[in-house]
Each structure stands twice: as C-alpha cells, then as structure tokens.
N, C-alpha and C positions, 0 to 999 in steps of 0.2 A: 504494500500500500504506500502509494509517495505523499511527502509529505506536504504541508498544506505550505503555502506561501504567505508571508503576513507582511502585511506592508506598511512600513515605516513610514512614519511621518517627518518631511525634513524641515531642521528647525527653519532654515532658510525662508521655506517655503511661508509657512508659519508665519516667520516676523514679517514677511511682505505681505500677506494677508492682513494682519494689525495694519501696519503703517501705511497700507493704503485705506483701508475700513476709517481709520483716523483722518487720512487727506493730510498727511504727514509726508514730505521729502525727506531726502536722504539724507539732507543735511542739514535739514531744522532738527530729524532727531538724535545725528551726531553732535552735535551745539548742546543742544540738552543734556546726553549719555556723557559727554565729554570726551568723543573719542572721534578720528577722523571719518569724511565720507566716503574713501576709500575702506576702511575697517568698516562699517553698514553694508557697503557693498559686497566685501567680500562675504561675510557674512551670510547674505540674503545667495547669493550663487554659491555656498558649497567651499569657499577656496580658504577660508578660515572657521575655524568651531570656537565660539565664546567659552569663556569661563564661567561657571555657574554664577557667581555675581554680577557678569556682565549682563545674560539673560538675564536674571531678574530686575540688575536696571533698566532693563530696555523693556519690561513687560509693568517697569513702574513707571516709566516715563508715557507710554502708550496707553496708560489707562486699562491694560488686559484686565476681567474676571480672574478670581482665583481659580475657578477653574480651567480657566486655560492657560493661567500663569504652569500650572502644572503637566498641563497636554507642554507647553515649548521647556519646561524645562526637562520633560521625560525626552522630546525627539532630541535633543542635544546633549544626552544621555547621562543625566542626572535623576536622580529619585526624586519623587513630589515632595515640596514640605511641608503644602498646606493641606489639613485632615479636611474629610465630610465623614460629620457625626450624625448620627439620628438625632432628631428633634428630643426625643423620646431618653437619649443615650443620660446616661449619670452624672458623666460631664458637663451636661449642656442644662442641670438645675437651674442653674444664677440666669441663664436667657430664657428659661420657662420662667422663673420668678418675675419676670422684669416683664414680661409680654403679658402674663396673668393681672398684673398691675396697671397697665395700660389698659386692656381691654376692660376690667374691671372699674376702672376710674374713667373711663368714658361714658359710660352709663349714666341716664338713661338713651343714650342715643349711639347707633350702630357703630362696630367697627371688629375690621377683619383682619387675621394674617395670611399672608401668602408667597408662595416661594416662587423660582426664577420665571416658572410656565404659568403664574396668577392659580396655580392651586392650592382651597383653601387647607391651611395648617391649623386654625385656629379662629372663635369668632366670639363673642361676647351674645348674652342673652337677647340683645336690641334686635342683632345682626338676622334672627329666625324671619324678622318681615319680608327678606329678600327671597325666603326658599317655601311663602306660602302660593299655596296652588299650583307648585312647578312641578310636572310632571317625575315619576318616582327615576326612571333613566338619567334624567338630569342631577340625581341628587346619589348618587353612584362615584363612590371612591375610583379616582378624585375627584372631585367637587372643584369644577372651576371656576373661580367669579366671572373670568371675562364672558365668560358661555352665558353664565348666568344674567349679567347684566344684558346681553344683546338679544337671545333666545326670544323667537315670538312667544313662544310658549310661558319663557321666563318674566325678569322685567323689562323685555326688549316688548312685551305685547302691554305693561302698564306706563308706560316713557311719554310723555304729553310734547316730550320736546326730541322724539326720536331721535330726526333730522342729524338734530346738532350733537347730541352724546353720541352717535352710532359715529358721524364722522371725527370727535373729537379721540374718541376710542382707538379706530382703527387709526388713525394715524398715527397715536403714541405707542402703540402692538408695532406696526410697521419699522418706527424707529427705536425700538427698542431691540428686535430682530436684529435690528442692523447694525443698531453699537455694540451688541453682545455676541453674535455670530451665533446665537441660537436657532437651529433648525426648528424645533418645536413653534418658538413664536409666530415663525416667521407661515406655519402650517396651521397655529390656529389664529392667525389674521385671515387667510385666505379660507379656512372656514367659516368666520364669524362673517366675513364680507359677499358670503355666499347667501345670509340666510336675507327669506323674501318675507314684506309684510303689506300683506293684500291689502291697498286701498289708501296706504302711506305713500306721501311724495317726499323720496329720500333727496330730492334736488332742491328742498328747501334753505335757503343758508339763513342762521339770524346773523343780522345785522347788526355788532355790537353798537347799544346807544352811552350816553355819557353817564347813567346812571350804573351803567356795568359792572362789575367789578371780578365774577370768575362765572365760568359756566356751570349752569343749576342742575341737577337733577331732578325733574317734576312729575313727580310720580303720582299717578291717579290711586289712591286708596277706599273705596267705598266711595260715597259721594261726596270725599274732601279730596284736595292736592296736597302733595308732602312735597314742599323744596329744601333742596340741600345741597351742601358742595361738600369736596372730598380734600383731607390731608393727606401724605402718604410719609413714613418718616422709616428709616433705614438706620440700623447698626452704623455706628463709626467705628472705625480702626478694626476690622472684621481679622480672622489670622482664619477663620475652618470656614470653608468653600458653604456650610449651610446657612449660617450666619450671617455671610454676604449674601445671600441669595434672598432674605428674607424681609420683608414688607411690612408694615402695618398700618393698613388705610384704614382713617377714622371718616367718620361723613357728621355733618355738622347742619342743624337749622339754617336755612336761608331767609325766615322771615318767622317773626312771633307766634303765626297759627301751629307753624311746625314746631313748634318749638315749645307749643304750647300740647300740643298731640302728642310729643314722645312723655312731657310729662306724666298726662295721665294714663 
C-alpha cells in the first residue's frame, strides 16, 4: 500500500497571503519587522527560512489570528505556542468567571457569546427572546446567531428594518472573512445572503438622517416594537487561540418603550 502524500504548507507562501490580505508591500513590512526588503522577499520565494522570532514578528506586525500565527509558525517548522483550550477546560475558570459576570450584569437586557464562526458559547437569560418560535433545526448544536439573526424563519422574519441589518450584516461576515482568512465565514455569508423573504424589498437603503446615531435593530414583538443596538467587546492580550476567538455582544434599548419592556 503506498503511502499517502501530505502537503506542506510553505511558510512563504503563507506570509504572502497575510501581506497581501493586509494590502501591505514588501517594504512597508520590512520598515516595521526591521529587516530589509530583500530579507521579505526572500522569505516569501523559499530562498531564506526565518527564525522563529522572526515569524512571529512578522505575524505581529500583520495582525495574523492566533491561529494562524501557529498554521506559519508550524510551515517554517517550529511547534505552535499558542494552546486552544475548551471553553469548558479547568484552565479556562477565571474566563468562565468573567463572561458569567458580564452576561449576568447585563441583565435585564440580552447578551450573547460567541466564537470565531458567531457560534453561540454562551447567553444570559434576556438572550431566550431571540430563539422564540424559531424552528427546533435552527436551534441544533451549534447555534449560530448570524443564522439566527437573518433566518426568515428566525429574527430575519421579525426585523421591521430588514433592509438595513441584513445588509449591514453581510457586509461585516464578508469582511471579516476576509481579515481573518476564515473559510467558514466566508461560507456562511454566502449562505445567509442566499436566504429569500417573500414580499421584502431588500433594495431599500435608509438614509442616515442627522438624528442618527448607530443602526437599530426593530424588532416586531406582539403588537409593540423592540429597538436596540449592539456592543461587541473582545478579550485583550489573548495568548490561547479560544480566547481570541471569543465575542461578547451585548444589545442595549434604543428608546424608553424598550427599555421600559425589558424591565418588566
């Protein structure tokens, strides 16, 4: 039986992918790295192999994810050094406690965690308005908000302002795809930008006026409207690839009725 062939990834290849995905030249990010544009170039063609510290400054300078700091520091044949722990794992108490606290101190009004593909990790008691009357497949491990927010079925069928959060949405999936080099995002934008909803004119744009101030979500609940906007706040100084990956959108009253609704 012969054996399989496994194909390496070249770092080269790799750091050209970042540095262009960045709109980065060869010698804006030697200026930065502190090394010539000669040394980047060979680099990216194969004709020199970085130092493990080099990769890693050139994947600090590039803005790379941890997890793909670790995809370029394995093709340039170094060990990963940043872990991915389970949410769940023993280690990772002190970030259950601190996410438990958030979610918990936002209350009475919704807010959710979620990792690099928007699926939910975690939601606070508010957050159950978003998964009423959504069909039981929708709500099947894993649970994705972005599905969930757009879904006609989901709140993609209660959204009074479709229009403007469906394209406000896909656009932020689309470039987040693309600063992250995630294939998944980039699979569930072109799904989410799939779904139809009979009798909506998705070519409405609003027009911000001078009273503006962030895009609403206006959501039809029974015979009232719920508006609200969204915060979204991230781990600083992340070191384990799950911890960077992780999310926590809070959603906030847009006007007194709402705000007077989550009360009671």
């Amino acid at each position: 039986m012969g054996a399989v062939a496994v194909q390496v990834e070249s770092f080269g290849e790799l750091l050209r992918s970042w540095r262009q995905r960045r709109r980065v030249s060869q010698l804006d990010l030697a200026i930065e790295a502190d090394v010539s544009a000669r040394h980047i170039s060979f680099l990216e063609t194969g004709r020199a192999r970085p130092s493990r510290e080099m990769a890693m400054k050139l994947a600090e300078e590039l803005e790379v994810p941890l997890r793909h700091r670790n995809r370029l520091l394995v093709s340039a044949g170094f060990a990963p050094v940043y872990p991915e722990r389970e949410v769940r794992a023993p280690e990772m108490q002190v970030v259950r406690q601190a996410l438990d606290k958030i979610l918990a101190g936002h209350e009475p009004y919704p807010a959710v965690v979620v990792d690099a593909t928007w699926n939910l990790v975690a939601a606070n008691a508010a957050a159950a308005m978003f998964m009423e009357g959504v069909p039981a497949e929708l709500l099947e491990e894993p649970v994705n908000v972005m599905r969930l927010s757009l879904h006609p079925q989901a709140m993609g069928g209660r959204l009074l302002n479709l229009a403007e959060v469906r394209a406000h949405l896909l656009h932020q999936l689309r470039r987040q795809a693309e600063a992250s080099g995630n294939g998944q995002l980039a699979e569930l934008h072109d799904e989410l930008a799939a779904y139809t909803y009979p009798g909506a004119d998705l070519n409405v744009a609003h027009v911000p006026g001078p009273a503006d101030i962030l895009v609403p979500l206006r959501i039809a609940d029974g015979d009232r409207v719920l508006s609200m906007f969204t915060t979204i706040a991230t781990f600083g100084t992340p070191l384990d690839v799950t911890v960077s990956e992780l999310a926590i959108e809070t959603f906030w009253p847009s006007d007194e009725e709402t705000a007077a609704a989550f009360g009671r």
